[in-house]
C-alpha positions as CSV (number, residue, x, y, z in Angstrom):
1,X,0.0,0.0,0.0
2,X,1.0,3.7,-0.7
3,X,1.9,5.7,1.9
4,X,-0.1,8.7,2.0
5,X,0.0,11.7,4.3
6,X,-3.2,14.4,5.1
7,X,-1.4,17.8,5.5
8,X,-3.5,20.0,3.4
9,X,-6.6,19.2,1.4
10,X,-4.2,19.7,-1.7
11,X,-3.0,16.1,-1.0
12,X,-6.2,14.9,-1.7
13,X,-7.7,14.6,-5.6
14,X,-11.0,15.6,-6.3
15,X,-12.3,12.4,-6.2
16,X,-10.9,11.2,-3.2
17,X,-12.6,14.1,-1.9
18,X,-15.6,13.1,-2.7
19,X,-15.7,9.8,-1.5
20,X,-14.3,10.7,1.6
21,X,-17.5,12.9,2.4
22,X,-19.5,10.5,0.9
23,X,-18.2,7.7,3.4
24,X,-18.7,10.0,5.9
25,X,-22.0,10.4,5.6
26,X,-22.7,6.8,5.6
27,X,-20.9,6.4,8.8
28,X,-22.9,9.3,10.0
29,X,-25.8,7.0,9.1
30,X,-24.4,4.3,10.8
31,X,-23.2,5.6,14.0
32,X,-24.6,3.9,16.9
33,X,-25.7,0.8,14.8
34,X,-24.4,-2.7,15.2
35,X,-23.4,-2.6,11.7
36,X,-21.4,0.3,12.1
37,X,-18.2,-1.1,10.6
38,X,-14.6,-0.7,13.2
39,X,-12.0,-1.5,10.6
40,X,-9.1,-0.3,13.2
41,X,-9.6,-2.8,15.3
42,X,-6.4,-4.0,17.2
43,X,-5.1,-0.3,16.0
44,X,-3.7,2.4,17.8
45,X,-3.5,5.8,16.8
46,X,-1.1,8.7,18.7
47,X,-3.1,12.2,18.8
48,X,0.4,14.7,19.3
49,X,-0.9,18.6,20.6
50,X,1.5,21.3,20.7
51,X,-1.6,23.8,20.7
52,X,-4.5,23.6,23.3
53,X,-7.4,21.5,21.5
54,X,-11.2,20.8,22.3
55,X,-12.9,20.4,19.0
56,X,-10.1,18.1,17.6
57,X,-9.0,16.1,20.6
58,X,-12.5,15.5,21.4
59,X,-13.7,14.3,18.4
60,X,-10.7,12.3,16.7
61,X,-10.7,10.2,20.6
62,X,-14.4,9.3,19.9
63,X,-13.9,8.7,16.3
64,X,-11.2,6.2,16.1
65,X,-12.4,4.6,19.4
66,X,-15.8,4.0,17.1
67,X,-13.7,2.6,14.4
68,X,-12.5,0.2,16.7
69,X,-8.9,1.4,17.2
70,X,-7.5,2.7,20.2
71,X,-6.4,6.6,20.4
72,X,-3.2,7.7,22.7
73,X,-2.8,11.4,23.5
74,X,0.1,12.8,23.8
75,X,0.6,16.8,24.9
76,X,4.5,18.2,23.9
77,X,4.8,20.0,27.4
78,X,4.8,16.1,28.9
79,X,6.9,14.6,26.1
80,X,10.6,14.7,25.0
81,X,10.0,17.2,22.6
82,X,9.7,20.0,24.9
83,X,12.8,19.0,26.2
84,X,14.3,19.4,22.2
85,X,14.2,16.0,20.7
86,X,14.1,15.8,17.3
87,X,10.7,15.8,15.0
88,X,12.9,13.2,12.9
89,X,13.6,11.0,16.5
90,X,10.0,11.6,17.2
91,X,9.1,10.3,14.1
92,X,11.2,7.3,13.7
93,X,9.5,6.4,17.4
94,X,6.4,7.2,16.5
95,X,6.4,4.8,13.4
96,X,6.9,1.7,15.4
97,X,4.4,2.0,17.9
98,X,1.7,2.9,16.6
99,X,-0.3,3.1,13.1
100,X,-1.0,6.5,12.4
101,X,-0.5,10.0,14.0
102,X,-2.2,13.5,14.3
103,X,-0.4,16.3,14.7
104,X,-1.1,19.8,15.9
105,X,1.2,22.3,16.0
106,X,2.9,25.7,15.1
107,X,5.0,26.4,11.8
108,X,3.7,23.7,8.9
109,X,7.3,22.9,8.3
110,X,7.0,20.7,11.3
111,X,4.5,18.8,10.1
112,X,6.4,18.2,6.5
113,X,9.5,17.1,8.7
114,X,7.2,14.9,10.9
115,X,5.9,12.8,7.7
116,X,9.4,12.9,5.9
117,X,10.6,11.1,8.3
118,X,7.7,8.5,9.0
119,X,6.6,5.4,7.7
120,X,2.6,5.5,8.8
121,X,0.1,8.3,7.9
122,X,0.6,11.9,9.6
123,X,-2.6,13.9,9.9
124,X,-2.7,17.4,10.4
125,X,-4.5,18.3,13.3
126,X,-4.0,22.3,12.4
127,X,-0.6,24.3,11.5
128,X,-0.5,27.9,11.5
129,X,-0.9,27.5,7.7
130,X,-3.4,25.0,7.4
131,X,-6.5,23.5,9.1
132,X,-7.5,20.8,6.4
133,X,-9.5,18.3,8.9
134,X,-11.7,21.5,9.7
135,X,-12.2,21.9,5.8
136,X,-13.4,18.2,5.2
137,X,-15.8,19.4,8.4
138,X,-17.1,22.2,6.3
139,X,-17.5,20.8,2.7
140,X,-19.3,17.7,4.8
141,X,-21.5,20.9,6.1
142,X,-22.2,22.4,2.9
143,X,-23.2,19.5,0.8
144,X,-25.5,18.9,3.6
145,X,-27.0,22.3,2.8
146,X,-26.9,22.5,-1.1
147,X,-26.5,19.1,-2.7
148,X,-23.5,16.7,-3.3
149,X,-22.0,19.1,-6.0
150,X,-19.8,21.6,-5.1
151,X,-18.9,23.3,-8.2
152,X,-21.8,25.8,-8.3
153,X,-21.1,27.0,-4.4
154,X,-20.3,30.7,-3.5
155,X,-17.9,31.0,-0.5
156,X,-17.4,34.6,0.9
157,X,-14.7,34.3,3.7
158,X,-14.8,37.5,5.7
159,X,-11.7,38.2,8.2
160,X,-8.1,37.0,8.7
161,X,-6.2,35.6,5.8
162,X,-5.0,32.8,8.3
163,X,-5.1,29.4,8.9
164,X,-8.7,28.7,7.5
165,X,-8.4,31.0,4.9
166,X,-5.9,29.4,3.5
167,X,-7.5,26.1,3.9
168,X,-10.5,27.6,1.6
169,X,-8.2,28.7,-1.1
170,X,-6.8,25.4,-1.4
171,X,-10.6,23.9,-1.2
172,X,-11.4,26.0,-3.9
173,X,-9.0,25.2,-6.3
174,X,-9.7,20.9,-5.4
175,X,-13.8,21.9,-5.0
176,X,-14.4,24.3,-8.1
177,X,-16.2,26.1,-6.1
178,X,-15.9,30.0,-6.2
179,X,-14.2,32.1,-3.5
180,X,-14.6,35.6,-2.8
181,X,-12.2,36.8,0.5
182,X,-12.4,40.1,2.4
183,X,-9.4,40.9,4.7
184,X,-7.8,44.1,6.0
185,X,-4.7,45.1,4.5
186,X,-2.1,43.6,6.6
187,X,-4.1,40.3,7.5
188,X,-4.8,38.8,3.7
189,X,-3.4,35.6,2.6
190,X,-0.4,34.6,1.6
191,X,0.8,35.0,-2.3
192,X,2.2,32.0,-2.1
193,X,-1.1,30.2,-1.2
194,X,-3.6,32.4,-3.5
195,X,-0.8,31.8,-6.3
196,X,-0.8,27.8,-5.9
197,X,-4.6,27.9,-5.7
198,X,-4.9,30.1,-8.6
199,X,-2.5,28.0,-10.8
200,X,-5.0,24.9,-10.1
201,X,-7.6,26.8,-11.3
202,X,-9.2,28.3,-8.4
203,X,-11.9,30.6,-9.0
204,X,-10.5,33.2,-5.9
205,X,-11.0,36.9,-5.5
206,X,-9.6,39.1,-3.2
207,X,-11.6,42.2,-2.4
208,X,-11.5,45.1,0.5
209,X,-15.3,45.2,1.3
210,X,-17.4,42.7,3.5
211,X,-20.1,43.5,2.0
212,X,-19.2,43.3,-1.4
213,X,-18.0,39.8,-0.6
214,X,-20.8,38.5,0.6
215,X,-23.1,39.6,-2.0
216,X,-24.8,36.6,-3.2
217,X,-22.9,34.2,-1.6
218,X,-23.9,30.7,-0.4
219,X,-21.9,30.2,2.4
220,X,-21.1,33.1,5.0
221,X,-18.0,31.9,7.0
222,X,-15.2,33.4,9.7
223,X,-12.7,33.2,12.4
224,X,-11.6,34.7,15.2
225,X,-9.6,37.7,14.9
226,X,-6.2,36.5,17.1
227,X,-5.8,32.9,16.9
228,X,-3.5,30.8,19.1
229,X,-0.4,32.6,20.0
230,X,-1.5,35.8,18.6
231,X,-3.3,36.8,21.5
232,X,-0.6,39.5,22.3
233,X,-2.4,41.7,19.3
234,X,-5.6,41.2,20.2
235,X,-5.8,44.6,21.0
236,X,-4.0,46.1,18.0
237,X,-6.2,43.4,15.6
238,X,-9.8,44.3,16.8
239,X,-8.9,47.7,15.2
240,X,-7.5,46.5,12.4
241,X,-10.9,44.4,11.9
242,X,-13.0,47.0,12.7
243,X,-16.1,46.8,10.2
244,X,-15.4,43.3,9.3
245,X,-18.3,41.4,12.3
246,X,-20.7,39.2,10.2
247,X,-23.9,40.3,11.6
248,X,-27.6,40.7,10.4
249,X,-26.2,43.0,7.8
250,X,-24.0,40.9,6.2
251,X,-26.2,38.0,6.3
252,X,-28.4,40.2,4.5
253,X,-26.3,41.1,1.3
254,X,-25.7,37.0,1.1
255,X,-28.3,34.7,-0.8
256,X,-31.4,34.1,1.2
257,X,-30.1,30.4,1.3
258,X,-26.8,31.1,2.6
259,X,-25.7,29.3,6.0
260,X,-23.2,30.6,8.0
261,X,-20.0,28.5,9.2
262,X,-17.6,29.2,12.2
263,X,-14.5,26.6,13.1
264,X,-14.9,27.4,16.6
265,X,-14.4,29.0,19.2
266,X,-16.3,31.9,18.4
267,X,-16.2,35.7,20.1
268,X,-19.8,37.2,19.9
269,X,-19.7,40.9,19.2
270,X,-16.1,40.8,17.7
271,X,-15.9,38.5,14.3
272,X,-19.8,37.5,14.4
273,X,-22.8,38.9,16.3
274,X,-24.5,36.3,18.4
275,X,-27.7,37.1,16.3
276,X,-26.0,35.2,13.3
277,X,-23.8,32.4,15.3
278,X,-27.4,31.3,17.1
279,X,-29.7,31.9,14.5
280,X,-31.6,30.0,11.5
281,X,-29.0,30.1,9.5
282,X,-26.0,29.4,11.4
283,X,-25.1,25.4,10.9
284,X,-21.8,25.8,13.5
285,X,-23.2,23.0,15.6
286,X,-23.6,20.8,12.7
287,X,-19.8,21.5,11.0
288,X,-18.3,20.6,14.9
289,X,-20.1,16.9,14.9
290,X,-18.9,16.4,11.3
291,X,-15.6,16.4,12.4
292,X,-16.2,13.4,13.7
293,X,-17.4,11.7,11.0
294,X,-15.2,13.0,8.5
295,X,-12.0,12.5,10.3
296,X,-13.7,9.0,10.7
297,X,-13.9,8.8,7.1
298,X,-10.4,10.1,6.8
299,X,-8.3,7.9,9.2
300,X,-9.9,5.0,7.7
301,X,-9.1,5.4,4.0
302,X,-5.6,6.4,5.2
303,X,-4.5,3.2,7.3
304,X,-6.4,0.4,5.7
């Protein structure tokens, strides 16, 4: 079998896309039935957090304990590599105890040194240029919404050019789906990402206006304003994000269909109003328990 890592959605095709939320739909469907297949069984899986988790840690516990396999968490502070042994060391270790791993961390490059050097499947469990897991979460989400196709789906993202942003750009180039972003001037995405994206044939703009972006779009989504290890510029950020909430108004200028998403954890009254996050047309609640099924979906494919 091919090894195959999950460090951006990039690394998936189109197709594999698609079956994956397909599959995870089914075991949606299944959940809680005796026929709900456990194809890990007798496998263990190491969950490795350098970044505080709920969402994540929560849901990939329950999901490969459900798929029969056996999860082991792991936080940095308590392990070696607080103390400085090497991602490689880690790796190698990693590799013969266990049959896959999920990693969260900081800088991405981490993650590509974690998989270069191991021989079983390396999840990323969010970097600070990608959250792919939370993407597979979100497509799961929309096609819920709007239909299996994704192709004729309006995105407007409306905030940092981080993480998640970046994980949408990429989505859009695999998806076909079109992608309209609004971001202040010195939080917008990296080049490098929107160039990559664009190259695959991603149908992305990049505009200065909230409103403008989501004008007509399907899909309203956000994220906080600081993320992990930002928060010393929370202060100088909510400025810089001034006029950029998703509230009422916003919701407004979107189609009358349009859902609104959030990763989690959200701040009411700073990147959404609370009138949007718990109203009709927020489907939060549903994208957090498809992480569960998705990463089900996801783990599965990649070990057997």
């Amino acid at each position: 079998m091919t090894l195959r890592h999950f460090l951006t959605i990039s690394d998936l095709t189109y197709d594999e896309l698609i079956r994956l939320l397909d599959r995870a739909s089914a075991l949606k469907a299944l959940r809680g039935a005796p026929e709900h297949p456990k194809p890990l069984d007798g496998k263990t899986v190491a969950l490795v957090f350098e970044k505080a988790s709920t969402r994540t840690r929560l849901s990939l516990e329950v999901g490969i304990n459900e798929l029969g396999a056996s999860p082991v968490t792991l936080i940095s502070k308590d392990t070696q590599l607080v103390r400085g042994e090497p991602i490689e060391d880690t790796a190698r270790m990693l590799s013969s105890y266990v049959h896959a791993v999920v990693y969260r961390t900081f800088g991405h490059d981490r993650l590509e040194r974690l998989a270069q050097s191991s021989t079983i499947p390396v999840v990323n469990g969010l970097s600070d240029r990608f959250h792919p897991c939370q993407l597979l979460a979100d497509l799961m989400t929309v096609r819920q919404s709007f239909g299996p196709s994704l192709k004729d789906i309006r995105v407007a993202w409306i905030g940092d050019g981080n993480n998640m942003a970046h994980s949408w750009i990429a989505s859009a180039a695999l998806g076909g789906f079109e992608l309209v972003l609004a971001c202040p001037d010195r939080y917008q995405p990296d080049p490098e990402v929107l160039a990559d994206a664009r190259a695959n044939g991603a149908k992305v703009r990049l505009i200065e206006r909230p409103e403008e972006a989501a004008e007509g779009a399907m899909v309203v989504t956000t994220d906080v304003w600081a993320s992990m290890g930002q928060e010393s510029e929370a202060k100088e950020r909510r400025n810089a994000f001034s006029g950029f909430l998703v509230d009422d108004a916003i919701m407004r200028r979107a189609s009358s269909e349009a859902i609104f998403l959030h990763c989690l954890p959200a701040h009411r009254g700073e990147e959404v109003s609370a009138s949007v996050i718990d109203g009709v047309q927020s489907r939060v609640w549903d994208e957090a328990e498809n992480r569960l099924h998705t990463q089900k979906a996801l783990l599965e494919w990649l070990i057997t």
